[in-house]
C-alpha positions as CSV (number, residue, x, y, z in Angstrom):
1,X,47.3,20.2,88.9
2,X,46.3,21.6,85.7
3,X,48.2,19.0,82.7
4,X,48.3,19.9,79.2
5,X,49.7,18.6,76.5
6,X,50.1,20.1,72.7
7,X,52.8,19.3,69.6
8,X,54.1,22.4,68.9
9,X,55.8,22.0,65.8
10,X,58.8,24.1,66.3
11,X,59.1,25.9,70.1
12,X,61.8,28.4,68.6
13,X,59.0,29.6,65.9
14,X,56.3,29.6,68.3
15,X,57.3,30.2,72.2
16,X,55.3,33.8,73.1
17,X,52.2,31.8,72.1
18,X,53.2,28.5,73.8
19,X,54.3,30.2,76.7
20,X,51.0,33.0,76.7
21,X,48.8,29.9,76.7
22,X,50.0,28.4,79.7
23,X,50.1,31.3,81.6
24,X,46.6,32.4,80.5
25,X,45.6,28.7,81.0
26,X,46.8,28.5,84.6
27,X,49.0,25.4,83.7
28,X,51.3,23.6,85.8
29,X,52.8,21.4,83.6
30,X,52.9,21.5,79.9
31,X,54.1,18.4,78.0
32,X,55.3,19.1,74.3
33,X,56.0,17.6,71.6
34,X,57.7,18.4,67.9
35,X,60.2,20.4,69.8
36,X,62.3,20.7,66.5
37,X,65.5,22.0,69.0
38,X,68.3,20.3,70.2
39,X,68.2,21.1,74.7
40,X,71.0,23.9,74.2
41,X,68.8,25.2,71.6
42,X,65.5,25.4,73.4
43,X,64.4,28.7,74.6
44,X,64.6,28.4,78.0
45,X,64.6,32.6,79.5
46,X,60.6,32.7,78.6
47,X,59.5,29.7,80.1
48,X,61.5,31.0,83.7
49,X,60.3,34.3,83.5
50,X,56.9,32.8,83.5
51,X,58.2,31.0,86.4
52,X,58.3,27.4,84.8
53,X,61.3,25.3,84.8
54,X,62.1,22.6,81.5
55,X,63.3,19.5,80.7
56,X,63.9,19.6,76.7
57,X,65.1,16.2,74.6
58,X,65.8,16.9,71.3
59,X,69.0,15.4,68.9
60,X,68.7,17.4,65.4
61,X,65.7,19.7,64.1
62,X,63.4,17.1,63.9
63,X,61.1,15.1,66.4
64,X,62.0,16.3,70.3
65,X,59.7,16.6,73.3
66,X,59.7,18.8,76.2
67,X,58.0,19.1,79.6
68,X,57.8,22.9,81.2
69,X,56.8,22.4,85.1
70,X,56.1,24.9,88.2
71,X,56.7,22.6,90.2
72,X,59.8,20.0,90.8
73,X,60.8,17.4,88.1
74,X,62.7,14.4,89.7
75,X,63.5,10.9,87.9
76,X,63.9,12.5,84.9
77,X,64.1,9.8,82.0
78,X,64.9,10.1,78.0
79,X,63.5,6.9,77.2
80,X,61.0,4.1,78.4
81,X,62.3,0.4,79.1
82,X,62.2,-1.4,75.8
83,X,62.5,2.0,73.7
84,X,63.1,0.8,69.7
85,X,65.4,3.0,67.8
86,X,65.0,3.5,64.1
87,X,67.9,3.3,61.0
88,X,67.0,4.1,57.7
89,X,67.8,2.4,55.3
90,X,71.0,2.9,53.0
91,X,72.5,1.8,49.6
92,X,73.9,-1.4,51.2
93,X,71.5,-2.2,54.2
94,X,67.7,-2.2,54.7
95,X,65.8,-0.2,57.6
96,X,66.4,-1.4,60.8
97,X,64.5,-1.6,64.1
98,X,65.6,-2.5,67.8
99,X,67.2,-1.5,70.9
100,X,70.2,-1.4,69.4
101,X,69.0,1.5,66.5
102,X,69.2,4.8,67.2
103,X,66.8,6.4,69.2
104,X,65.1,8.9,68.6
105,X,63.9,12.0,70.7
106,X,60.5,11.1,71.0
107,X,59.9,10.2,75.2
108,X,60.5,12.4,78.1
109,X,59.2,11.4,81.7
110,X,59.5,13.0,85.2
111,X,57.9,12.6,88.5
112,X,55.9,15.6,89.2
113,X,54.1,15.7,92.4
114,X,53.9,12.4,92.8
115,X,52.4,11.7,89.2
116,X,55.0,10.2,86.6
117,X,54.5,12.2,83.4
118,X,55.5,10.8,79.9
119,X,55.4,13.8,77.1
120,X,55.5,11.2,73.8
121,X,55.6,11.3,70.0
122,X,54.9,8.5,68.5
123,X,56.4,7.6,65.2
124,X,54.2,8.8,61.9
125,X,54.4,5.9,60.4
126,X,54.8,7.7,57.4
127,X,53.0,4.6,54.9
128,X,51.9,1.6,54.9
129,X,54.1,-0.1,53.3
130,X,57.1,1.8,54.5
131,X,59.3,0.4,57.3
132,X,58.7,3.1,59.7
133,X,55.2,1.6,60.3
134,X,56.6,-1.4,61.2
135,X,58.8,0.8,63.7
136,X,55.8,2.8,64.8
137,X,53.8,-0.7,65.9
138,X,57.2,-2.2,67.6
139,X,57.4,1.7,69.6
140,X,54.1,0.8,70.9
141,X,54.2,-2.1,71.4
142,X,57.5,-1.6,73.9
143,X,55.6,1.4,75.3
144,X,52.6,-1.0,76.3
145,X,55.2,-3.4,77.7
146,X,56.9,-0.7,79.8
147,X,53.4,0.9,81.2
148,X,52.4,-2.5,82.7
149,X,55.7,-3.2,84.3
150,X,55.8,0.2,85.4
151,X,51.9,-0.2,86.8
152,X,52.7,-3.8,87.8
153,X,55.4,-2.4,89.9
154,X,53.4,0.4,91.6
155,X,49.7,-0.3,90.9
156,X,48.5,3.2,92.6
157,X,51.0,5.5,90.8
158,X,49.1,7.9,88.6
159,X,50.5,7.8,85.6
160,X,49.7,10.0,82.5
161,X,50.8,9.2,78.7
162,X,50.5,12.1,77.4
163,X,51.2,13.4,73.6
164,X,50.4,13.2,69.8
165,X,50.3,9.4,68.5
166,X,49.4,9.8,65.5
167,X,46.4,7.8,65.3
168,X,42.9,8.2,64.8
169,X,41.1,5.4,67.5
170,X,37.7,5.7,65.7
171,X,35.9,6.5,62.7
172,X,34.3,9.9,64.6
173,X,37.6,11.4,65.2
174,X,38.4,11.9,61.4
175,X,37.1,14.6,59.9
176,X,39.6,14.4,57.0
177,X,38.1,13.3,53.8
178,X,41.9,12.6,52.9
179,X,43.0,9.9,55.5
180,X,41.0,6.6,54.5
181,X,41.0,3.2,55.8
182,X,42.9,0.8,53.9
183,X,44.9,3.8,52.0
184,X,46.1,5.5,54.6
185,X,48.2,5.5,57.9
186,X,47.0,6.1,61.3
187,X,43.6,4.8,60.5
188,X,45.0,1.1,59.7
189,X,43.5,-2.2,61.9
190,X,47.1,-1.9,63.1
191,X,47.9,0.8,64.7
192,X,43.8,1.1,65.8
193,X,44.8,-2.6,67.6
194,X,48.5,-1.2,69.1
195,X,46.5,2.1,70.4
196,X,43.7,-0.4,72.1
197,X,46.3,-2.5,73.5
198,X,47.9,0.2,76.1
199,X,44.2,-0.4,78.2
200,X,45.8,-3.7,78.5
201,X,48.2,-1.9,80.4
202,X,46.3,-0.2,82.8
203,X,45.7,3.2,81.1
204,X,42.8,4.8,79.3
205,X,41.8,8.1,77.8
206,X,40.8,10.1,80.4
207,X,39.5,12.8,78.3
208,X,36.7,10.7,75.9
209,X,34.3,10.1,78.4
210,X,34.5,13.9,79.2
211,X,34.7,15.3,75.9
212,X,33.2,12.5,73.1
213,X,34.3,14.9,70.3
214,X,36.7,16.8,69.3
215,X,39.2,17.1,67.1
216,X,43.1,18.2,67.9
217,X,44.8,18.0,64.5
218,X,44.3,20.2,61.1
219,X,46.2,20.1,58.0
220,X,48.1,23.8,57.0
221,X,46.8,22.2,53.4
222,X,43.6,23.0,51.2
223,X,42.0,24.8,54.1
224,X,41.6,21.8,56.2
225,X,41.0,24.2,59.6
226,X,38.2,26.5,57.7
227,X,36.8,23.2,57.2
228,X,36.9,21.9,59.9
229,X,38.4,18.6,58.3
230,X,40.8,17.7,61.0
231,X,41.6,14.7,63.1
232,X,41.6,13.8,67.1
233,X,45.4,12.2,67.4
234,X,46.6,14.1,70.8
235,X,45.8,12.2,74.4
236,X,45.8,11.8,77.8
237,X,45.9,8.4,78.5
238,X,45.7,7.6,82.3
239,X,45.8,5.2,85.2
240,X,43.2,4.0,87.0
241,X,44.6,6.4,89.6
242,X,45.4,9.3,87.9
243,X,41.8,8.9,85.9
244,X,40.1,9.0,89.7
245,X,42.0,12.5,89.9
246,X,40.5,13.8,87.0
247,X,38.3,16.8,87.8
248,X,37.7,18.3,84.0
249,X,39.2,18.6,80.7
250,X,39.4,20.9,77.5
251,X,40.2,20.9,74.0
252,X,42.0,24.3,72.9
253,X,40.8,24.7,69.2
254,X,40.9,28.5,69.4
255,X,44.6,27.7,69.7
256,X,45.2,26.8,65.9
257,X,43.9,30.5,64.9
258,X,46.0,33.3,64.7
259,X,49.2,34.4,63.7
260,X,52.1,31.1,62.9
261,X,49.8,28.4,64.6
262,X,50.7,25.2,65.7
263,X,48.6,22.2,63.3
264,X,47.8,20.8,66.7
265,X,45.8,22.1,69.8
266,X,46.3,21.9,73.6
267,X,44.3,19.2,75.4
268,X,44.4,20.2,78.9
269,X,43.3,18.1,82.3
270,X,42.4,19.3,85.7
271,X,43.6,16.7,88.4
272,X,42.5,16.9,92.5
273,X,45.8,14.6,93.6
274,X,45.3,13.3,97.1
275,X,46.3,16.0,99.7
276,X,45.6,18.9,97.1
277,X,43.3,21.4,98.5
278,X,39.8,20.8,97.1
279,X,38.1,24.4,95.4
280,X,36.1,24.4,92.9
281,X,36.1,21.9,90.3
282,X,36.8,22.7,86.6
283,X,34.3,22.4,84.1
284,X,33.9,20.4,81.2
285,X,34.7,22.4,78.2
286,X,35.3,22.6,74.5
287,X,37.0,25.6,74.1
């Protein structure tokens, strides 16, 4: 199984390239994020003339994620165990985090061939001192909680967490003279500390130890992508069993040139899941 993932900021504005890339790619299943498209909205007819079927969450034209597949979704699922919605706040109340908040469209998980499959977007954040950190740390923080019971429950499911979450883990994935710690969100102690804590719950990035470098993020500002000043915030983070599976990976960065890019790039995995035929392996690249 080839497994990608990539935030494409708006799937109506850019669906020939999305869907070009994963046919060109070979992909089987392309997690997505940044949607911007409510389901009845999302341009289904290209995706299943390339012969992929999707599963779109979306309320409004912000935030929404998406999984296209070639092969069967079952246990389709709009939101983890635990899921905190977010309320902003108003004239006569303050911002307010829990269950019982709205949620947002920012999880989408499927069983596909045997691998459960979470495309995510994790909160922004937005400040430090604004409550939607607060929200982003308490998202987390139930997603970590709902991995282990989830793993707990079936220790040899692979299991991918896959998506943009909007932090930078160490000092060598920012490239962006812009985002500082201590002024600056997705950098903070914080959110480094919530990001760390999902190992607790039996996942990892399956990509590092393939690909040390690399970054998946540029600003459209101040020539960021000339520059080369972006950030790594997009992951595959894996079980033990789904990171024994894991054959190769690739970063896409050719993928932010070009005509109306996405600001993020694919990150793509090869996985050889017991029972799949074994050909040749996929290499490591950095494409």
């Amino acid at each position: 199984m080839r497994l990608a993932t990539w935030n494409v900021n708006s799937i109506r504005t850019r669906v020939a390239r999305t869907v070009e890339f994963a046919v060109r790619e070979d992909i089987d299943v392309l997690a997505m994020q940044e949607i911007k498209c409510k389901p009845e909205q999302f341009p289904y007819g290209p995706f299943e003339e390339a012969g992929y079927h999707v599963e779109a969450h979306g309320l409004n034209q912000w935030n929404g994620v998406a999984i296209a597949s070639r092969l069967p979704m079952t246990d389709v699922r709009t939101a983890f165990d635990g899921m905190p919605g977010f309320a902003k706040a108003t004239a006569t109340a303050p911002a307010h985090i829990g269950t019982d908040a709205p949620l947002e469209a920012r999880a989408l998980g499927a069983i596909i061939d045997g691998v459960r499959v979470w495309s995510l977007y994790v909160p922004n954040g937005r400040s430090l001192d604004d409550p939607h950190l607060e929200y982003k740390l308490d998202w987390l923080e139930a997603l970590r909680t709902a991995t282990a019971a989830e793993l707990t429950a079936h220790p040899g499911l692979p299991l991918a967490l896959v998506g943009d979450f909007n932090i930078i883990p160490f000092d060598d994935d920012n490239g962006d003279p812009d985002i500082v710690v201590g002024r600056s969100t997705h950098v903070s102690p914080a959110e480094r500390e919530a990001f760390f804590a999902l190992e607790s719950a039996g996942v990892h990035d399956v990509v590092r130890p393939l690909l040390p470098t690399g970054f998946t993020y540029w600003d459209y500002q101040r020539l960021k992508f000339p520059r080369n000043e972006g950030v790594r915030i997009d992951f595959v983070l894996g079980s033990a069993a789904l990171g024994d599976a894991v054959q190769g990976a690739s970063i896409h960065r050719e993928e932010r040139k070009g005509e109306q890019p996405s600001d993020h790039v694919p990150v793509v995995v090869e996985l050889k899941l017991a029972g799949a035929d074994d050909d040749d392996d996929m290499p490591m690249i950095f494409a």
